[in-house]
C-alpha positions, -999 to 999 in steps of 0.1 A, spaced: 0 0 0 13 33 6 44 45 28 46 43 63 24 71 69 44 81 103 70 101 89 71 136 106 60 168 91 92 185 100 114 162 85 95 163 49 115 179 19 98 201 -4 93 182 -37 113 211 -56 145 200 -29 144 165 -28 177 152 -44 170 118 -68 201 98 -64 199 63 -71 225 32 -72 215 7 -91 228 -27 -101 253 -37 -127 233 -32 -163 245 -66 -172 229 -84 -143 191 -65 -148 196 -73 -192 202 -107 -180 170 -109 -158 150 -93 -185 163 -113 -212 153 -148 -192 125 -141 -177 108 -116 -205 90 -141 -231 76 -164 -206 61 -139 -185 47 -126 -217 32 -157 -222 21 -165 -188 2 -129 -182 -25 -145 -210 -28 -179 -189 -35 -162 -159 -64 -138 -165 -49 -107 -160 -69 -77 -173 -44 -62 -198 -32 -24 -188 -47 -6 -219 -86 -27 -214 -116 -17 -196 -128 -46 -172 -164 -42 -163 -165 -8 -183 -139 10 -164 -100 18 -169 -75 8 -147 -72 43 -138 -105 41 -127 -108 7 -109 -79 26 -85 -96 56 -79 -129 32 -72 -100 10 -48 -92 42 -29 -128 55 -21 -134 18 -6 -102 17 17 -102 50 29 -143 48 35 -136 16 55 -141 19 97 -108 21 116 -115 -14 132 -107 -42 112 -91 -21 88 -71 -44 57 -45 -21 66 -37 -31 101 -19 -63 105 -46 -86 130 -47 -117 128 -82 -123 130 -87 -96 101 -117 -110 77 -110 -105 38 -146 -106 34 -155 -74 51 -165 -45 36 -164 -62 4 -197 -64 -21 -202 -66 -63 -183 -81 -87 -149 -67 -83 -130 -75 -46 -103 -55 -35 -69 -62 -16 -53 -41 7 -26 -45 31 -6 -27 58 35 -24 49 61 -54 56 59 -89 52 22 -102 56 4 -136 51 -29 -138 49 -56 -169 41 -88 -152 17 -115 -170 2 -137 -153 -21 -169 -167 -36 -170 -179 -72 -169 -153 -102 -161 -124 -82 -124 -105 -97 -95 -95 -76 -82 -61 -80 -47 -62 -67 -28 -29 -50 10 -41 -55 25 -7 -44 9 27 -44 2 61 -29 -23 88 -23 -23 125 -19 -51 140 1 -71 169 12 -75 155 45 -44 144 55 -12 156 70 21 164 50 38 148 37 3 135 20 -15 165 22 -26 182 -15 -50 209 -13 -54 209 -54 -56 180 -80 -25 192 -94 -2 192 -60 -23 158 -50 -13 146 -85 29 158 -82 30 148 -46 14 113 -52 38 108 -88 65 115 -67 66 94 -44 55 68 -69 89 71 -88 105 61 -56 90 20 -58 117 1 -69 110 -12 -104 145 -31 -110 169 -50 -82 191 -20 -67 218 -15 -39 204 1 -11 231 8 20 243 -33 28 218 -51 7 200 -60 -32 166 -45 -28 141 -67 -54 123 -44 -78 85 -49 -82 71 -85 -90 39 -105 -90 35 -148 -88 3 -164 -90 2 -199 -88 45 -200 -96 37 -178 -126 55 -147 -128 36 -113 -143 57 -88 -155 44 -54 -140 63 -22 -154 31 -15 -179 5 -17 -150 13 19 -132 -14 41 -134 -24 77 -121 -63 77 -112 -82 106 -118 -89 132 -90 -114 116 -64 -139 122 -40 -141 98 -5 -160 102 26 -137 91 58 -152 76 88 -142 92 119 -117 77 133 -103 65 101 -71 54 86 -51 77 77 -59 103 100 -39 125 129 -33 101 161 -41 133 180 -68 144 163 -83 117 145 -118 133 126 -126 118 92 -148 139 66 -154 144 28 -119 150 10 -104 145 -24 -74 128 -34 -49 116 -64 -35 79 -61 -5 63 -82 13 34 -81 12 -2 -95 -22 -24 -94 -37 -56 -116 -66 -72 -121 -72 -101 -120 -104 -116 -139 -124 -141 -121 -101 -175 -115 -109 -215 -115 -124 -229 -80 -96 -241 -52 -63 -226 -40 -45 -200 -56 -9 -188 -37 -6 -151 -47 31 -134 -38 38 -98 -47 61 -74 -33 71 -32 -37 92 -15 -17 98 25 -13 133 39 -15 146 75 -2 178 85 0 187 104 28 174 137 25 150 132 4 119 126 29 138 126 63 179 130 76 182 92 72 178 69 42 141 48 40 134 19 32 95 9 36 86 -32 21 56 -40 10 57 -81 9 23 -99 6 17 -136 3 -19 -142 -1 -34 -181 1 -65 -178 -15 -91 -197 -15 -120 -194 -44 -153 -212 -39 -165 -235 -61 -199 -226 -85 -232 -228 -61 -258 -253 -75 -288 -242 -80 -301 -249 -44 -272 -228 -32 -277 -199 -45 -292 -182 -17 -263 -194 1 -244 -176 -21 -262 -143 -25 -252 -139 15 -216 -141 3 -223 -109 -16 
């Protein structure tokens, strides 16, 4: 999901001042990644039902299934939020239609999900949003400093392995079911949105935690995934933020986003099920 959303106000760097220094790997080694891993992942993006980044699914853009992903987390209440890590967290909640969403709070998280038959998965691999309501470094009071704030911080998810202080930092990468699905066409910008917060909700001041109607500008990487065969499905994807020091605080970040999702998808109700399965709706 988005950044840790803890980092002080005073130690945020005006967009205009924020050096964008980067080391990155050896060329070679990233052509040789590319160069084995590129035509099968081609090939395995068809298999696997993944809406392609240029399609409408259900009559709306990707641009516009994020914007749709955004209004649902951020409307969610504070308890038994997807973006707090409890164990006893329910995938099911606050979920309805045809299209199910995923959210998750930052590090390395395992969840179990089952989802009823035919319903899509729209997937948040790494992203970030700008708001009206919120406090700097994610406040924007216009669409356009919502929409500079939000791609900035987007360019800062790693997209190829990189050296970051002592260690190789992966770049972005989805595997459903041991396939791999290459992501650098799936980032998208969504348009400028409206969303009601509850009060308390998510993303809002510890000390002074009052929700309301705001508007926003999201970015980052996100698939969807049409509606997949009955069983188990593994579902790993990771993104991780990079700043250099100085560029959000005195100290180089580094925030991981690693998600390993077990999912279980229901099989077809029978006829005599089906009211069994409209509950599930």
């Amino acid at each position: 999901m988005t950044p840790n959303k803890t980092v002080p106000a005073d130690s945020f760097t005006a967009p205009s001042q924020r050096p964008r220094s980067w080391v990155l790997l050896p060329t070679l080694v990233t052509s040789v990644l590319i160069l084995a891993n590129g035509p099968v992942l081609a090939e395995a993006q068809k298999g696997i039902g993944v809406v392609p980044p240029g399609a409408k699914f259900q009559g709306k853009s990707y641009s516009e299934w994020a914007a749709s992903f955004w209004q649902w987390m951020m409307g969610l209440p504070l308890e038994g939020h997807p973006l707090i890590d409890d164990p006893n967290y329910d995938f099911s909640s606050g979920q309805s239609g045809s299209v199910w969403f995923q959210a998750a709070p930052p590090g390395v998280i395992k969840r179990k999900a089952t989802i009823p038959a035919g319903k899509a998965l729209f997937l948040t691999i790494r992203d970030v949003d700008t708001s009206s309501l919120e406090d700097p470094p994610f406040f924007g009071a216009t669409e356009a400093e919502q929409r500079s704030n939000s791609t900035w911080f987007a360019d800062h998810i790693v997209t190829q392995p990189t050296w970051f202080i002592d260690h190789i930092v992966p770049g972005i990468f989805c595997i459903i079911d041991g396939v791999s699905i290459d992501l650098h066409a799936y980032r998208f910008s969504t348009p400028q949105f409206q969303f009601t917060a509850p009060t308390p909700w998510i993303f809002g001041n510890p000390d002074h935690n009052v929700g309301g109607i705001g508007t926003a500008v999201g970015e980052g990487y996100f698939l969807m995934l049409s509606p997949m065969s009955a069983g188990a499905h593994t579902i790993h994807f990771s993104g991780t933020f990079l700043f250099q020091a100085g560029e959000l605080a005195p100290d180089p970040l580094e925030f991981i986003h690693d998600i390993t999702i077990e999912l279980t998808v229901l099989k077809q109700p029978k006829d005599g099920d089906k009211n069994q399965d409209q509950d599930q709706k």
